[in-house]
N, C-alpha and C positions, 0 to 999 in steps of 0.2 A: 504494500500500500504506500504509495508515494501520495508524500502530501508536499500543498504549497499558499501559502498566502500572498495574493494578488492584490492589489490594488484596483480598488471599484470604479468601474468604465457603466459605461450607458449599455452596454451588451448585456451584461448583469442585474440590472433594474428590473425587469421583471420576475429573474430568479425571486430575487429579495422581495418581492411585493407578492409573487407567490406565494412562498417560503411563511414570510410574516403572516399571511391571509391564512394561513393551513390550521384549519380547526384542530390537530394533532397538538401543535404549538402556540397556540393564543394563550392558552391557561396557564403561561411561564414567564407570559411578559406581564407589567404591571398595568401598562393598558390595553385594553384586549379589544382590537376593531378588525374590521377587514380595510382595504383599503385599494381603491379604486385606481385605475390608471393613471388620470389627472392627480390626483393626491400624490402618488409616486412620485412623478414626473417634477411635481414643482417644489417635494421633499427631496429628492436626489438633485435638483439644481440646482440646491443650497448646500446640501450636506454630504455630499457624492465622494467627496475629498475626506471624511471621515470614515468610510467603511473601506472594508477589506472581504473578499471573496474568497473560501477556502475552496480548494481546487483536488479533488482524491481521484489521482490517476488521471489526471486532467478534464474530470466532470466534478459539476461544481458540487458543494454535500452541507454548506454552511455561509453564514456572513458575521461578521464580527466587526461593530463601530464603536466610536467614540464620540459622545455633545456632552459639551461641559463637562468633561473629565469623567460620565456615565458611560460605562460599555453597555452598549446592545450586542446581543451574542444568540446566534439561534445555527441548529444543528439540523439539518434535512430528517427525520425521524428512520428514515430508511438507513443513516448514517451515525444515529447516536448507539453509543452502551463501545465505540472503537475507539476513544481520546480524543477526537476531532475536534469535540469543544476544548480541552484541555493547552489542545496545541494552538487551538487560533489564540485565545487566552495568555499564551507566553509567548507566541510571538507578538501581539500588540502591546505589548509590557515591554516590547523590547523597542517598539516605534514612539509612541506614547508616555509621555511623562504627567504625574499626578491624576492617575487614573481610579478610577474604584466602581465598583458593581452593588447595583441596588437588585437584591434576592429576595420573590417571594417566601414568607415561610414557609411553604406547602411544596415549594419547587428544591424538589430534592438533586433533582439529577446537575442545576446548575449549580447550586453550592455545591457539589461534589469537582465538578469540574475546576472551578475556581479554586477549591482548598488541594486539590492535587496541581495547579499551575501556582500553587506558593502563596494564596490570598490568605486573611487570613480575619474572623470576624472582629467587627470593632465596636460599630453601633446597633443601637435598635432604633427604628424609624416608627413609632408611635403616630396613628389618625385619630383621629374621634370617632366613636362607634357607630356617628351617621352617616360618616362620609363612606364606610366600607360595603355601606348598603346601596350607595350612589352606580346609577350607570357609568360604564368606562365610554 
């Protein structure tokens, strides 16, 4: 398994808007939508230059960014339980300076990922009990 971290092109934008949109993986991020073409489009021609494309065997299997020093990190489902999140994870640690990851509590497989690529926990991010009942 040859892996590689790529740098995010327009060729890639809809992996990512896929990938993001995939019912398997919504329940990992902290806000959970789908997201339409137009949305993409005018989110990656702002922030295109913050992500990174993991590439396994040269098909794509993941995407790993950074806004405001927040990694987004999502693993194709067909391609998690292999390190792939681990490795995108230490490689953008290695691009990336004053980086950190906001983890669901329930999202097991990413803090897993994170604590084998060296993270290590720090805070707890406390809401108010109404807002957890709020649409994402």
């Amino acid at each position: 398994m040859k892996l590689e971290l790529k740098k995010n092109s327009e060729q890639y934008w809809e992996f990512i808007r896929l990938l993001r949109s995939d019912k398997r993986v919504q329940g990992g991020f902290i806000k959970e939508s789908t997201i339409t073409i137009e949305e993409q489009k005018k989110y990656m021609n702002k922030y295109n230059d913050n992500y990174y494309v993991c590439l396994c065997d040269d098909i794509p299997c993941g995407f790993i960014g950074e806004i405001d020093g927040d990694i987004r990190l999502c693993t194709d489902p067909q391609y998690q339980g292999r390190g792939i999140g681990s490795f995108m994870i230490r490689e953008i640690t290695k691009i990336r300076t004053n980086i950190f990851a906001k983890i669901k509590l329930d999202n097991k497989a990413s803090l897993k990922a994170f604590e084998k690529a060296g993270y290590v926990k720090k805070y707890y991010l406390l809401e108010p009990k109404d807002k957890l009942n709020e649409p994402s």
